[in-house]
C-alpha positions as a Markdown table, in Angstrom:
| # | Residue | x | y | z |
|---|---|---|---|---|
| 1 | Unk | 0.0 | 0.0 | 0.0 |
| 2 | Unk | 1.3 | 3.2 | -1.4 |
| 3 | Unk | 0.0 | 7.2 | -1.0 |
| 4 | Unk | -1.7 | 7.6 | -4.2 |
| 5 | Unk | 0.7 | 9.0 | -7.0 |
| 6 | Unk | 1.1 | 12.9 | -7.8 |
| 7 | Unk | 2.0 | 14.2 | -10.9 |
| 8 | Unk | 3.6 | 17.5 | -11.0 |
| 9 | Unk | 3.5 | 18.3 | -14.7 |
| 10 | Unk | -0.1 | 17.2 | -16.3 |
| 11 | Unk | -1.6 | 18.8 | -19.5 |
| 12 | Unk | -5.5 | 18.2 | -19.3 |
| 13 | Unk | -6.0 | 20.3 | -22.3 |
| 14 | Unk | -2.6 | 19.2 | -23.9 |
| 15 | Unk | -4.5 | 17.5 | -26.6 |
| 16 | Unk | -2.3 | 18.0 | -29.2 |
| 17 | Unk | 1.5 | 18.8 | -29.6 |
| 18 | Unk | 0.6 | 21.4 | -32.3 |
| 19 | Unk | -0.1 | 24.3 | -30.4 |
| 20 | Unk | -2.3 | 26.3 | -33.0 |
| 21 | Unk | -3.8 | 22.9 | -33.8 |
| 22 | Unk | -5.0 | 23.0 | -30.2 |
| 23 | Unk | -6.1 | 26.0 | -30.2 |
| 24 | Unk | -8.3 | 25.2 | -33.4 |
| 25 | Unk | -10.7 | 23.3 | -31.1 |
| 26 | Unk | -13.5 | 25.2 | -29.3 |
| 27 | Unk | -12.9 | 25.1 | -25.4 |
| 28 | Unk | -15.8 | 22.8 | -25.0 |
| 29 | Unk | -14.7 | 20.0 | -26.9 |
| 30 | Unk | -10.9 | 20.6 | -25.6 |
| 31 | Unk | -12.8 | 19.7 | -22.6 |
| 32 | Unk | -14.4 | 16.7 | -23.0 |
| 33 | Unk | -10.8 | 15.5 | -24.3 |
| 34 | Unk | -9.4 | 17.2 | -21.1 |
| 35 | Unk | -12.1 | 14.9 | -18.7 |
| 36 | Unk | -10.9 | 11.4 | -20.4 |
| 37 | Unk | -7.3 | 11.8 | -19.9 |
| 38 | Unk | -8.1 | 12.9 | -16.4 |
| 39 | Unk | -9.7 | 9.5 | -16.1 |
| 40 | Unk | -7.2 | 7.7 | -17.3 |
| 41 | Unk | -4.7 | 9.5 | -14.9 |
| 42 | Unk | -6.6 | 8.6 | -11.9 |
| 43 | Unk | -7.1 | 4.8 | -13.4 |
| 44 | Unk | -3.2 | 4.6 | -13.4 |
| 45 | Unk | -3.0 | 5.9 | -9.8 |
| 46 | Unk | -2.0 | 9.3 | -9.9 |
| 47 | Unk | -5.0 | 10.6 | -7.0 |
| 48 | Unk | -3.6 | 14.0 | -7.7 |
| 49 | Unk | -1.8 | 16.5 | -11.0 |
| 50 | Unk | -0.7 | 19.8 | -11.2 |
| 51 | Unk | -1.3 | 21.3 | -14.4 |
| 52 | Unk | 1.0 | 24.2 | -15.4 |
| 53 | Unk | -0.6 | 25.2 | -18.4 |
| 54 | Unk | -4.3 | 25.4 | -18.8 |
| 55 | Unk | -7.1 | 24.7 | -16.7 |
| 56 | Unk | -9.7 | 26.7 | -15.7 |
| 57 | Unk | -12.6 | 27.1 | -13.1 |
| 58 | Unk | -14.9 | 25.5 | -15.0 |
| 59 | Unk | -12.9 | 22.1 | -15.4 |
| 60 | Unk | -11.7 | 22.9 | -11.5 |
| 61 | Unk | -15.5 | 23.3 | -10.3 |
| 62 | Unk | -16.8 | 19.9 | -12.3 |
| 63 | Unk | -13.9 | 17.9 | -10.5 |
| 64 | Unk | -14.9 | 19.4 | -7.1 |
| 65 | Unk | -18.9 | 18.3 | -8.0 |
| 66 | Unk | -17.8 | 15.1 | -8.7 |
| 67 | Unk | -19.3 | 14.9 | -12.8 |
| 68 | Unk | -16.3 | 13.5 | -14.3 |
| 69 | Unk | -13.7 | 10.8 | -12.3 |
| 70 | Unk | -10.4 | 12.7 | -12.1 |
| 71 | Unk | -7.6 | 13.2 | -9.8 |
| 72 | Unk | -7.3 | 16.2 | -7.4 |
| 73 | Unk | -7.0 | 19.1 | -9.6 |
| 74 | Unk | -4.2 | 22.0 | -9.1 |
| 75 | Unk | -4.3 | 24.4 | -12.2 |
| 76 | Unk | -2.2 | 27.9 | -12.9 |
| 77 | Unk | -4.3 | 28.8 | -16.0 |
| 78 | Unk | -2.7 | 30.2 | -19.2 |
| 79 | Unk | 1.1 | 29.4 | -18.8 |
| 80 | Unk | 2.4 | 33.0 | -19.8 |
| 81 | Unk | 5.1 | 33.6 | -22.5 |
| 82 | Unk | 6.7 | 36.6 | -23.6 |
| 83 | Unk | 6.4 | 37.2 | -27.6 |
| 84 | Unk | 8.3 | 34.8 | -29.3 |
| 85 | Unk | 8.6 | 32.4 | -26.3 |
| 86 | Unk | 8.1 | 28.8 | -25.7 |
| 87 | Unk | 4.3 | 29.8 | -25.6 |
| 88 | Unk | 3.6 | 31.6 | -28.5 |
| 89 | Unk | 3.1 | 28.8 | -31.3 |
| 90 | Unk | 3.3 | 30.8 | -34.1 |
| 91 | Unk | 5.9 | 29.8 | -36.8 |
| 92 | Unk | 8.2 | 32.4 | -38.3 |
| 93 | Unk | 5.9 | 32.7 | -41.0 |
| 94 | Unk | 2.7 | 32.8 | -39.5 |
| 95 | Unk | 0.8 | 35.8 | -39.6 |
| 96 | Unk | -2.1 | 34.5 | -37.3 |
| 97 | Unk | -2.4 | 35.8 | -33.8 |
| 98 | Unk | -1.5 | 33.2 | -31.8 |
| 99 | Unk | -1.3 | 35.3 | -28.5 |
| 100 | Unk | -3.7 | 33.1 | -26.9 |
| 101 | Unk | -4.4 | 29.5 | -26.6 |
| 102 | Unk | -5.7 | 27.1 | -24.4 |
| 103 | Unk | -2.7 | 26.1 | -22.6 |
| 104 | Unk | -0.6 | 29.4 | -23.2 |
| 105 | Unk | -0.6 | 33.0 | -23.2 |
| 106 | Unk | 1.5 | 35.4 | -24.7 |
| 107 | Unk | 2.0 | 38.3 | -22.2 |
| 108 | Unk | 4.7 | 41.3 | -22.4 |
| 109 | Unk | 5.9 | 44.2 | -20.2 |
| 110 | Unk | 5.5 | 44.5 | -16.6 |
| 111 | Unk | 2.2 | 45.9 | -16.0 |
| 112 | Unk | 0.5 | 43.6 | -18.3 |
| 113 | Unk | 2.0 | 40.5 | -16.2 |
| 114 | Unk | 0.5 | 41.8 | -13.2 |
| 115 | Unk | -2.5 | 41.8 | -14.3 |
| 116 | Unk | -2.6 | 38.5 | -15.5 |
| 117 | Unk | -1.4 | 37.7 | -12.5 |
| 118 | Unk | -3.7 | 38.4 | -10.4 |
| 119 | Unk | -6.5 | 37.4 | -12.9 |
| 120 | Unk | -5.2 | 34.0 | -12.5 |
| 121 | Unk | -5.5 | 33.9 | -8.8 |
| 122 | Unk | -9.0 | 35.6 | -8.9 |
| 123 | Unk | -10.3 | 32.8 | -11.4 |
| 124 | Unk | -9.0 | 30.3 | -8.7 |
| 125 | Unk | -5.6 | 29.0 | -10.3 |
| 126 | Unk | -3.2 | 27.3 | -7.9 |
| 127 | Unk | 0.3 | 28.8 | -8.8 |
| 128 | Unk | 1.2 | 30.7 | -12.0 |
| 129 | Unk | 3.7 | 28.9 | -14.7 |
| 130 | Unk | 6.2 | 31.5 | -16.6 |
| 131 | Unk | 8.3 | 30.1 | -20.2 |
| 132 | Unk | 11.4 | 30.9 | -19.0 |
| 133 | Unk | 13.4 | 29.3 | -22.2 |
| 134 | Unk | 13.1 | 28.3 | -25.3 |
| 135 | Unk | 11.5 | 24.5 | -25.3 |
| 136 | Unk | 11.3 | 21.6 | -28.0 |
| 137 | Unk | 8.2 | 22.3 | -29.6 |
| 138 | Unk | 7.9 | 25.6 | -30.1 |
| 139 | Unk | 9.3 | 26.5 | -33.5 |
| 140 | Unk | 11.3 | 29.9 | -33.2 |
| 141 | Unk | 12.9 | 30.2 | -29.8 |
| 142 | Unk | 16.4 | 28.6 | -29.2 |
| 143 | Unk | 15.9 | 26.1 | -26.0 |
| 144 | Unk | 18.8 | 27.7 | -24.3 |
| 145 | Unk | 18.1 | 31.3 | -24.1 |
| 146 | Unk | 16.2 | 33.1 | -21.4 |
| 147 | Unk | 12.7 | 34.3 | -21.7 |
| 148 | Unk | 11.3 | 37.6 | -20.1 |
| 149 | Unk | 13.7 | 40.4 | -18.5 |
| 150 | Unk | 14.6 | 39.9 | -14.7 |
| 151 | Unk | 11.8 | 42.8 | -14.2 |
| 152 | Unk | 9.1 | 40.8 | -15.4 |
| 153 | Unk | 10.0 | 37.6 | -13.9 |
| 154 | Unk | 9.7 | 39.3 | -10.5 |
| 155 | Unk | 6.4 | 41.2 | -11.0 |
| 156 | Unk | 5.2 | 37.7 | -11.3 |
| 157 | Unk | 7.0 | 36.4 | -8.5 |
| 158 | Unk | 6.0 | 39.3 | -6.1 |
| 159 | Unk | 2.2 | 39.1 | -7.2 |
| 160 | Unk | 2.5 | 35.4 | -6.5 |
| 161 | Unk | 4.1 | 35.5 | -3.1 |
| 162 | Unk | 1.7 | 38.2 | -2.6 |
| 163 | Unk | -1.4 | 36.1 | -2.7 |
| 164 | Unk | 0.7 | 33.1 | -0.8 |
| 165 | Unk | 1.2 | 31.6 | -3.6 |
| 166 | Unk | 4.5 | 30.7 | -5.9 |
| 167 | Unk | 5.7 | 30.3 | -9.7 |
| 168 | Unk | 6.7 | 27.3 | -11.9 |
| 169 | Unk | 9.0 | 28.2 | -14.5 |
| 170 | Unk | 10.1 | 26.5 | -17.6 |
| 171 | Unk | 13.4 | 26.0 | -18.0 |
| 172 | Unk | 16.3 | 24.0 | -20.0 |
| 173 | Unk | 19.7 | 25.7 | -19.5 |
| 174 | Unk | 21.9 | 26.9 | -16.4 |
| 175 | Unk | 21.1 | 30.8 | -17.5 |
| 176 | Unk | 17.7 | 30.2 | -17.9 |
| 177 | Unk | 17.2 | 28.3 | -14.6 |
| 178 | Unk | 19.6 | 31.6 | -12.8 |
| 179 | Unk | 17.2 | 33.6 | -14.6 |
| 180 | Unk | 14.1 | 32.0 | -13.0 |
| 181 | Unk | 15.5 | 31.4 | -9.5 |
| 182 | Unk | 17.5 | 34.7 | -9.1 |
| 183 | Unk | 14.3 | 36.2 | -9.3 |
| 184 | Unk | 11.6 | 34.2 | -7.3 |
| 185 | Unk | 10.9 | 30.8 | -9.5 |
| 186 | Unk | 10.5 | 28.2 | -7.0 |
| 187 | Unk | 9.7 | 25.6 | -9.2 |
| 188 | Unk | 11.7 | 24.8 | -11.9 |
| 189 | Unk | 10.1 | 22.5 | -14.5 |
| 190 | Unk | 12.2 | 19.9 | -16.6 |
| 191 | Unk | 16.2 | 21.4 | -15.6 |
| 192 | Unk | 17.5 | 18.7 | -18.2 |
| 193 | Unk | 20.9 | 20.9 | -18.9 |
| 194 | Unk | 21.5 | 21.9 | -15.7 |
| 195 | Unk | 25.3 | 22.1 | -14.0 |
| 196 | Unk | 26.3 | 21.4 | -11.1 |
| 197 | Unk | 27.3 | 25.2 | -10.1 |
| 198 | Unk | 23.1 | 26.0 | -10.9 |
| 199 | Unk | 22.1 | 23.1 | -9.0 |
| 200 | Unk | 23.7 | 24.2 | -5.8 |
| 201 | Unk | 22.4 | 27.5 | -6.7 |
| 202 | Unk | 18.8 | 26.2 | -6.7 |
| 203 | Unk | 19.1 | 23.9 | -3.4 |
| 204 | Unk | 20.4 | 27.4 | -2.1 |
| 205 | Unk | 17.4 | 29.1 | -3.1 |
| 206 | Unk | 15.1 | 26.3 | -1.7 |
| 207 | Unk | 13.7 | 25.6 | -5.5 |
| 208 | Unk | 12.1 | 22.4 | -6.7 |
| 209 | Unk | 13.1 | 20.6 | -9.8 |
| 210 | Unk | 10.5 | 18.8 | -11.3 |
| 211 | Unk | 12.1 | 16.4 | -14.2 |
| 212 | Unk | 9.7 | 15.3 | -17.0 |
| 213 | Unk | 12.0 | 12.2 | -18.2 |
| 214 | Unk | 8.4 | 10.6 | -20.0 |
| 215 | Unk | 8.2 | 13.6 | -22.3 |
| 216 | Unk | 11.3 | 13.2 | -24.0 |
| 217 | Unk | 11.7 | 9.1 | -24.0 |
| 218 | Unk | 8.2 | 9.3 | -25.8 |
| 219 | Unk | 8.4 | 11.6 | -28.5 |
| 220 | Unk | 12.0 | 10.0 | -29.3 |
| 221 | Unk | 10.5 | 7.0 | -30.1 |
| 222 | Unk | 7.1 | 8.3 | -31.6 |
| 223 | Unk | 7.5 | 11.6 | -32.7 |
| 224 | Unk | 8.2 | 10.9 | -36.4 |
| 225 | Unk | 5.1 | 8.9 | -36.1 |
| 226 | Unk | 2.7 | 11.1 | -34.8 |
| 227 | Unk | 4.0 | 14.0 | -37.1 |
| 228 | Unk | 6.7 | 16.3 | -35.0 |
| 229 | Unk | 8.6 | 19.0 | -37.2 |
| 230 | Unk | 11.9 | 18.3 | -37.6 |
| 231 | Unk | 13.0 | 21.4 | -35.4 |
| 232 | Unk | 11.6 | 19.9 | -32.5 |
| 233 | Unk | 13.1 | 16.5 | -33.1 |
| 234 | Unk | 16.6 | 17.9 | -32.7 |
| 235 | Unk | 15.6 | 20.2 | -29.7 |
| 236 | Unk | 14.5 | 16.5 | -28.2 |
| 237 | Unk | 17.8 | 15.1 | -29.0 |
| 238 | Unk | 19.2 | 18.0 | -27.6 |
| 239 | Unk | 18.3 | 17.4 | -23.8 |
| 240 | Unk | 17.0 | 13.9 | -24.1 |
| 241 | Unk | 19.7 | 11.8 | -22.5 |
| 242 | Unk | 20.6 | 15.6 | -20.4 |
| 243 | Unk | 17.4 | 14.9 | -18.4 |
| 244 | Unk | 18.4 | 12.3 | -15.9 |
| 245 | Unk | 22.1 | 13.6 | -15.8 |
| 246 | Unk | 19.7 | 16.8 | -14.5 |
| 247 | Unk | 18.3 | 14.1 | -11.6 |
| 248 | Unk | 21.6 | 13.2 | -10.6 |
| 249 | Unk | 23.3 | 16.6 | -10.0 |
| 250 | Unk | 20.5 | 17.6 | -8.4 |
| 251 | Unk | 20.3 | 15.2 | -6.1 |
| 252 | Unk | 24.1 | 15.3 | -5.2 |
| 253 | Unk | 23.5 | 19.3 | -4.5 |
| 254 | Unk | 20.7 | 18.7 | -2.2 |
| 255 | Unk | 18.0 | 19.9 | -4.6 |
| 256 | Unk | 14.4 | 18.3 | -3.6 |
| 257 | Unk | 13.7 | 16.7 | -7.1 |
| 258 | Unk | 10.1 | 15.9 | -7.7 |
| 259 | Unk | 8.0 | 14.2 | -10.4 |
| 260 | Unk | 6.6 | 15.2 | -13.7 |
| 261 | Unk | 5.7 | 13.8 | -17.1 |
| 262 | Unk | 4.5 | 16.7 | -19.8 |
| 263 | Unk | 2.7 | 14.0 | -22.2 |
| 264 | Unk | 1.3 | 15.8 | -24.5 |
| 265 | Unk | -1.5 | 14.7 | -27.2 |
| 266 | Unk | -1.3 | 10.7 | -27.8 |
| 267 | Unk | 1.9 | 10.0 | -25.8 |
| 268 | Unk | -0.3 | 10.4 | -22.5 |
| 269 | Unk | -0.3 | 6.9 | -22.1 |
| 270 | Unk | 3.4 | 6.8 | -21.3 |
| 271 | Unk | 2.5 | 8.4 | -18.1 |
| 272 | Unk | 3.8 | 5.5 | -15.9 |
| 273 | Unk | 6.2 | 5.0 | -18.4 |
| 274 | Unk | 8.0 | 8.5 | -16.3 |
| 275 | Unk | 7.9 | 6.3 | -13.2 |
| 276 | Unk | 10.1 | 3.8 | -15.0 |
| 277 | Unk | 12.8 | 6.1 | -15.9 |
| 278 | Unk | 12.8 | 8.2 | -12.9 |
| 279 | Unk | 13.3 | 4.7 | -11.0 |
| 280 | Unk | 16.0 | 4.0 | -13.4 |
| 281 | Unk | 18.2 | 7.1 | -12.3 |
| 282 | Unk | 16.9 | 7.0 | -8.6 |
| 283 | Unk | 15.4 | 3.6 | -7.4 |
| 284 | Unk | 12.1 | 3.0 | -6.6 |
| 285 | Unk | 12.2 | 4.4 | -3.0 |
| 286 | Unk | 13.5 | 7.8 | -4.3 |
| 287 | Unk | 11.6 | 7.6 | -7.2 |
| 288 | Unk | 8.9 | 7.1 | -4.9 |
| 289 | Unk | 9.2 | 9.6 | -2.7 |
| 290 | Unk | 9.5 | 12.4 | -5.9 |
| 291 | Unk | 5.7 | 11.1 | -7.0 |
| 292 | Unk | 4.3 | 11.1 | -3.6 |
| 293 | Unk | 5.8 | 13.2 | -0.2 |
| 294 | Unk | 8.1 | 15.6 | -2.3 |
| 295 | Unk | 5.1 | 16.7 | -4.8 |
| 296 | Unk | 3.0 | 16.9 | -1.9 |
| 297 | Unk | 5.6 | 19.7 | -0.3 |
| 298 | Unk | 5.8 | 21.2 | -3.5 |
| 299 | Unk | 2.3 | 21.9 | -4.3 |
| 300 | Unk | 2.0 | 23.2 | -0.2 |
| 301 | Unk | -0.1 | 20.6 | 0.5 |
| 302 | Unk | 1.1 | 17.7 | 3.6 |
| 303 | Unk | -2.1 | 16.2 | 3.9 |
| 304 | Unk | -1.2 | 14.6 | 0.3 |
| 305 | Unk | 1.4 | 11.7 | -1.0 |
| 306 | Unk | 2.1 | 10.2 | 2.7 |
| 307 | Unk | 0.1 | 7.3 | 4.5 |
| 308 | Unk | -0.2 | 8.8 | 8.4 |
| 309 | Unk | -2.9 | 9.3 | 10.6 |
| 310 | Unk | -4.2 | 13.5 | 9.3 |
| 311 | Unk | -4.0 | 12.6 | 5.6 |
| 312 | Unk | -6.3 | 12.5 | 2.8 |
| 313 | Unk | -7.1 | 8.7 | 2.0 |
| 314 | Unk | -5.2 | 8.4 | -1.0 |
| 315 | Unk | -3.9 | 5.2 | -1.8 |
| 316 | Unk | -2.4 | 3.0 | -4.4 |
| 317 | Unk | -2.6 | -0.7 | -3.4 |
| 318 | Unk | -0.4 | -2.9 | -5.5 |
| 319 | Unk | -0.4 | -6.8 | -6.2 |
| 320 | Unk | 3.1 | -7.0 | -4.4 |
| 321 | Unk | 5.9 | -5.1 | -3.2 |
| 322 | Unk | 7.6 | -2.5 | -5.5 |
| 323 | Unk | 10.5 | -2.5 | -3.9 |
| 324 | Unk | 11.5 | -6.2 | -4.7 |
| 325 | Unk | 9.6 | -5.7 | -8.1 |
| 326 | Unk | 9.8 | -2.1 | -9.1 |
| 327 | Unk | 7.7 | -3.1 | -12.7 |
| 328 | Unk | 4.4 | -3.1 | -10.3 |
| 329 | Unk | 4.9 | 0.6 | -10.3 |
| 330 | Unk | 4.2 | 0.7 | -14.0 |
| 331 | Unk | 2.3 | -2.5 | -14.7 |
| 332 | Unk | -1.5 | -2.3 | -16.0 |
| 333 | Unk | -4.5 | -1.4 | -14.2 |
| 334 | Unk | -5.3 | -5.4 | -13.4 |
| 335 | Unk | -2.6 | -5.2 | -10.6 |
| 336 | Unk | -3.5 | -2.1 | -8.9 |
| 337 | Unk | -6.6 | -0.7 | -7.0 |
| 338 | Unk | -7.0 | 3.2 | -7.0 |
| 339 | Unk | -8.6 | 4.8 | -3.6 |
| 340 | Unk | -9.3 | 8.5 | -3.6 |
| 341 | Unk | -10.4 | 10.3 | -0.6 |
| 342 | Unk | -11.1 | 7.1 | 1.3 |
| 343 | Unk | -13.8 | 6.3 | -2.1 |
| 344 | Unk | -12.1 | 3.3 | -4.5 |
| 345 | Unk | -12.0 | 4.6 | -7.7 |
C-alpha cells in the first residue's frame, strides 16, 4: 500500500502537440478530451496533477462536483510567454495571432504581467507557470536562451508570493534556470541541462526541480510517427539523455527533485512510463518519494502523497511489493486498485 501518486507536470487540455492545432478546437470540446485523460490519470493511480498550463474554473468546479472521475485538480491557467517564447506557437511565417491558446498566453511588459497575474489567482488558479526558455516544440525560440527580463519575472514572483502563492518556470539551461531562480521561481520545470554550479544555486534558493523524463523518452521514439517537425526532433535530441544527468546533479547538491511527465497529445499513455525512468536514475524508493511526499511539499499541501494518521485517504494498493519488483509501479491497471479520498475509484 502506497499514497496515491502525484504528478507535478499534467496537461489536461494538452490534446495535441501542435499548439495552433490546439487552439483550433473550441474550449468545450478541448474539454471533454481534457475529462478522459483525467480518467485515465486517476485509473493509473495518480490521485492528484498539477497542471502548469491550462485549466480553468470550469474544469476545476466539475472535479470538485464530482461529474467526471479525475484526480485532485491543481491548475495555474494560461502558462504565460513573452512574444516569441516557448508559448507563443506561431511559426516564423505565420501571420495569425496566436497570443492566446488554451494552454498558453502570450503576455509582455511588466504591468500587463501583473494583471494577468492576479487574474489568474481571482479565477482560482493554484500557482502561475512563466516560459522561461526556449522548449522543443515551439518553432522559433532557441531552447537555451532566457525568456522575459529579470523585471518581469519578478512582477510575477511578487504578485505570487503576494497572494501566498509561488511560480513554476520552464526552463532547460543553467542561464535560464539563474534567470528563474535569481528572481523568485520556485519551481523549476524539466532542468535537463543543468550544471552542477546551478544546481547548488537552486538547493540554495530552496527551488524544486520537477524532471519530466516521459516527455522526451516518448516523443524520441514516436514523434516521427505522430507528425513532430523536424526542429523539435533535434531540440529533443538535444536534452534527451541531459534529463536524468539533471536528476543526478540535483540530487548530489541537495536539490528536492520531484515528479513530472509533460505527455502531450497521444503520448499520455506513457505516463507510468515517467515512473520507469525516474526509477532507473533514482530507485524505486526515491523515485517514490518524488511522485508522492516531495510533490506533496511542493504543491503546499502535507495532507497529500504520505500514509499517516491526518491525511487525505489516498492510496495506491499494488499486487506486491515495489520495492522487490519495481515493474508493479508501472504495470496495468489489473494489478492495482486506485482509492481516492477514502472512495475506490
Amino acid at each position: 500500500m502506497l499514497p496515491g501518486l502525484i504528478d507535478a507536470h499534467f496537461h489536461a487540455y494538452g490534446i495535441d502537440l501542435d499548439m495552433l492545432a490546439l487552439e483550433s478546437r473550441p474550449l468545450s470540446y478541448v474539454a471533454l478530451a481534457a475529462a478522459r485523460r483525467l480518467s485515465a490519470a486517476l485509473t493509473r493511480g495518480f490521485t492528484t496533477v498539477r497542471d502548469p498550463a491550462g485549466g480553468d474554473a470550469g474544469l476545476a468546479r466539475a472535479i470538485a462536483e464530482g461529474l467526471l472521475p479525475s484526480p485532485r485538480y491543481l491548475w495555474t491557467g494560461a502558462a504565460l510567454s513573452q512574444t516569441g517564447g516557448h508559448g507563443d506557437p506561431r511559426a516564423a511565417d505565420s501571420d495569425v495571432c496566436g497570443c492566446a491558446t488554451h494552454a498558453t498566453e502570450v503576455v509582455d511588459g511588466v504591468d500587463p504581467l501583473r494583471q494577468a497575474v492576479r487574474d489568474r489567482f481571482r479565477r482560482g488558479a493554484h500557482a502561475i507557470k512563466i516560459m522561461a526558455s526556449g522548449g522543443v516544440v515551439s518553432l522559433t525560440d532557441p531552447i537555451r536562451i532566457p525568456q522575459y527580463s529579470p523585471e518581469e519575472v519578478r512582477t510575477v514572483c511578487d504578485e505570487a508570493t503576494r497572494r501566498g502563492s509561488y511560480v513554476a518556470a520552464h526552463a532547460y539551461s543553467p542561464e535560464a534556470i539563474r534567470h528563474a531562480i535569481d528572481n523568485g521561481v520556485r519551481s523549476v520545470e524539466h532542468g535537463n541541462l543543468l550544471d552542477a554550479d546551478t544546481a547548488k544555486a537552486m538547493a540554495d534558493a530552496g527551488a524544486y526541480l520537477v524532471p519530466t523524463l516521459a516527455a522526451y523518452d516518448a516523443m524520441d521514439r514516436r514523434g516521427a510517427d505522430i507528425g513532430m517537425p523536424a526542429v523539435s526532433r533535434q531540440k529533443n535530441r538535444e536534452v534527451l539523455d541531459a534529463g536524468r544527468t539533471a536528476v543526478e546533479l540535483a540530487r548530489a547538491a541537495g536539490v528536492r527533485v520531484g515528479f513530472g511527465t509533460d505527455l502531450m497529445g497521444v503520448l499520455e499513455d506513457e505516463q507510468l512510463n515517467g515512473l520507469r525512468l525516474q526509477v532507473e536514475v533514482d530507485g524505486p524508493v526515491t523515485a517514490l518519494r518524488s511522485a508522492t511526499s516531495v510533490n506533496a511539499d511542493l504543491l503546499g499541501r502535507p495532507d497529500l502523497g504520505r500514509v499517516r494518521a491526518g491525511c487525505v485517504a489516498d492510496l495506491l494498493i499494488l499486487d506486491g511489493d515495489p520495492l522487490r519488483e519495481p515493474s508493479l509501479l508501472w504495470a496495468g491497471p489489473e494489478r492495482r486498485t486506485v482509492v481516492q479520498a477514502g472512495v475506490v475509484r
